[in-house]
N, C-alpha and C positions, 0 to 999 in steps of 0.2 A: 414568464413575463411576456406578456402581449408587448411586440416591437415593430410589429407591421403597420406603420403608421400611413395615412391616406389624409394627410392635411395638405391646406395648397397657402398659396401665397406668401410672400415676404419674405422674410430672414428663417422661418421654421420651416420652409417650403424648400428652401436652398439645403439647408443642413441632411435633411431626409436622404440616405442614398438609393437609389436606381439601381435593382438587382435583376440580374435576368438569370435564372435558376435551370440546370437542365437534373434528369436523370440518364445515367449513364447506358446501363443493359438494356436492349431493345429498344431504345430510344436514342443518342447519339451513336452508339458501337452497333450494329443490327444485331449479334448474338447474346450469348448471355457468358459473361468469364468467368465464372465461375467453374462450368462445364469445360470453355475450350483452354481456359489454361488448364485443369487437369490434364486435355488429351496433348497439350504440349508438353507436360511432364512427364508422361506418358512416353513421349517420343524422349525425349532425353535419360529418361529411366524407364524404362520398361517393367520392370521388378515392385512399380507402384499401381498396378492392375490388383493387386491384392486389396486392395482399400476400396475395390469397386463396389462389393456386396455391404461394407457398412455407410458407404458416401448412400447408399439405395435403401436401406436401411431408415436413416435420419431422414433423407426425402418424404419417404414414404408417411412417415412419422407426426413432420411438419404438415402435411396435405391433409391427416386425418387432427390435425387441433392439440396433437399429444403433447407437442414441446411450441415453445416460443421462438421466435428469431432469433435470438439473442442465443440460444442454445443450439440449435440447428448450424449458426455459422461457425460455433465453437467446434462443433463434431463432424461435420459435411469437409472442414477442410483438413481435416487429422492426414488425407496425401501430403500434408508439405512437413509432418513431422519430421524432428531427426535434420531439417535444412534451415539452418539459421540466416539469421533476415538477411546479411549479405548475400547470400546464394538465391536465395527465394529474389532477391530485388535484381540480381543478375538473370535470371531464369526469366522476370519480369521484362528485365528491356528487352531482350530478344524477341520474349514473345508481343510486346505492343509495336515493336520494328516491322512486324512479321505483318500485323494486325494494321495497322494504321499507314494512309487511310483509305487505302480498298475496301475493308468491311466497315467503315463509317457511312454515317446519312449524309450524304454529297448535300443535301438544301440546306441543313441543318449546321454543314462545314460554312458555308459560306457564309449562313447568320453570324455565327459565333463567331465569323473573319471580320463581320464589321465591328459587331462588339466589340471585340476586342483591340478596335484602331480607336473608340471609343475613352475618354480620359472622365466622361460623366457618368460612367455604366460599371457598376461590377457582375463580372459574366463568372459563375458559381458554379461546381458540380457539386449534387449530393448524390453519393450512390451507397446502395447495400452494399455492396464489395470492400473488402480489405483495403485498405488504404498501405499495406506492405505491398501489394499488387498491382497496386491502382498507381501508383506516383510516378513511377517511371514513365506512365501515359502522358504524364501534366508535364514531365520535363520533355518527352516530345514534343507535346503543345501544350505550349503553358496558355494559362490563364490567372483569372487572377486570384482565384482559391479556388478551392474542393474539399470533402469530406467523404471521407468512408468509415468503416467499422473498424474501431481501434482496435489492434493485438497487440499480447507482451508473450515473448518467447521465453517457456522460463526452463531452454536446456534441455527442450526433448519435443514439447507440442506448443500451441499457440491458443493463448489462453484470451480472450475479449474482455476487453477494458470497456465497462458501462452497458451502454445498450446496442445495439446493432442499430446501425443508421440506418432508420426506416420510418417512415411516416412524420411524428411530429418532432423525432431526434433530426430529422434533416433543418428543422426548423430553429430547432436549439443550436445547432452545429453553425448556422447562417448567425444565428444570432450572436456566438459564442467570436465566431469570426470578425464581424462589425466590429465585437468590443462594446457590442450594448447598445450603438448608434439605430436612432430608427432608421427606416428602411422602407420599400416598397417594392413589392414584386411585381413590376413592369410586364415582362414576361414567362411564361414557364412550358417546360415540356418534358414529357413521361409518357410511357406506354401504360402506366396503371393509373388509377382515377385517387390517387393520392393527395395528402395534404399541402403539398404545394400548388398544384395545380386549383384546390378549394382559394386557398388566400392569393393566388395573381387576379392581375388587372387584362391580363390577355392570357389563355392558359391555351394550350394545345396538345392534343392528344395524339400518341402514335402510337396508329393500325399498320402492323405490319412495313412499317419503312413510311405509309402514307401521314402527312403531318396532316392533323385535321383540327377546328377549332372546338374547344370543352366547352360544354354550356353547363353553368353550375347550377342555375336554374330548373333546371331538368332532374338534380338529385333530390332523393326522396329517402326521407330516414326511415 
């Protein structure tokens, strides 16, 4: 269901909500966690090096077209089998204590400070990442929702519920969130040239830490 509404005036104009969208890796956090929380698990178990040649494996895999997203997140994170979500959500806090916010985009902090003093703005993450990983960042600094890639722990590995948040799933997830309410994507920002960045009203791209403006105009199917 198309929710991205872009109507103006009067009483339909008020109801629309103001979403300002970010993605997480490389774009808010400069690195990508995927990677650096393995090597913090890494530090607290050591004995999970053994998972390095199949997490290399699945990469490899994903880069030549072989598997989907949704299966790459399922297998790429097989280091946190055997630690049930309590431990893994403990393992989380330390490690976003660790992380935040020396390795965050300082310009990017400040946006999301005014947003967030904002009562007409809902300021949003969607990211690929585990949302067992990812929450303890939002009770760091909250905001006013986010989404990542569902897991269910069924007693030994972590299985993905639906599809891996990625592309137009961050859109669903947005939408799912509203509760169906239209919406408008105000602003947005991502280091890949993704589907949120196509549907904002101001989108902006990040190179390397630098925020830069997306011109959708300029894509070519």
């Amino acid at each position: 269901m198309e929710n991205n509404a872009t109507e103006s005036g009067g009483k339909q104009e008020e109801d629309v909500v103001k979403v300002v969208i970010f993605d997480l890796n490389g774009t808010f956090y400069h690195e990508s966690s995927k990677e650096e929380f393995y090597k913090f698990i890494l530090s607290k178990r050591p004995n999970r090096i053994k998972y390095i040649f199949e997490m290399t494996y699945y990469y490899v895999r994903k880069k030549l077209n072989k598997i989907n997203e949704t299966e790459f997140k399922e297998n790429f994170f097989n280091y946190l089998d055997e630690f049930p979500p309590a431990q893994v959500k403990e393992y989380a806090k330390a490690y976003w204590q660790q992380e935040f916010p020396d390795k965050f985009n300082k310009e990017l902090l400040q946006k999301f400070d005014t947003f967030r003093d904002r009562k007409d703005v809902v300021l949003y993450c969607a990211t690929g990442g585990l949302e067992l990983y990812v929450k303890p960042l939002f009770d760091l600094y909250p905001i006013d929702g986010f989404a990542g890639t569902q897991v269910k722990y069924n007693g030994k590995t972590y299985v993905v519920e639906g599809l891996a948040c990625k592309e137009e799933e961050k859109l669903e997830r947005l939408s799912k969130f509203l509760k169906g309410r239209p919406y408008r994507i105000i602003e947005a920002y991502s280091d890949s040239k993704e589907e949120i960045l196509k549907r904002a009203e101001k989108a902006y791209l990040l190179d390397d830490g630098e925020i830069k403006p997306y011109n959708k105009s300029e894509e070519k199917d």
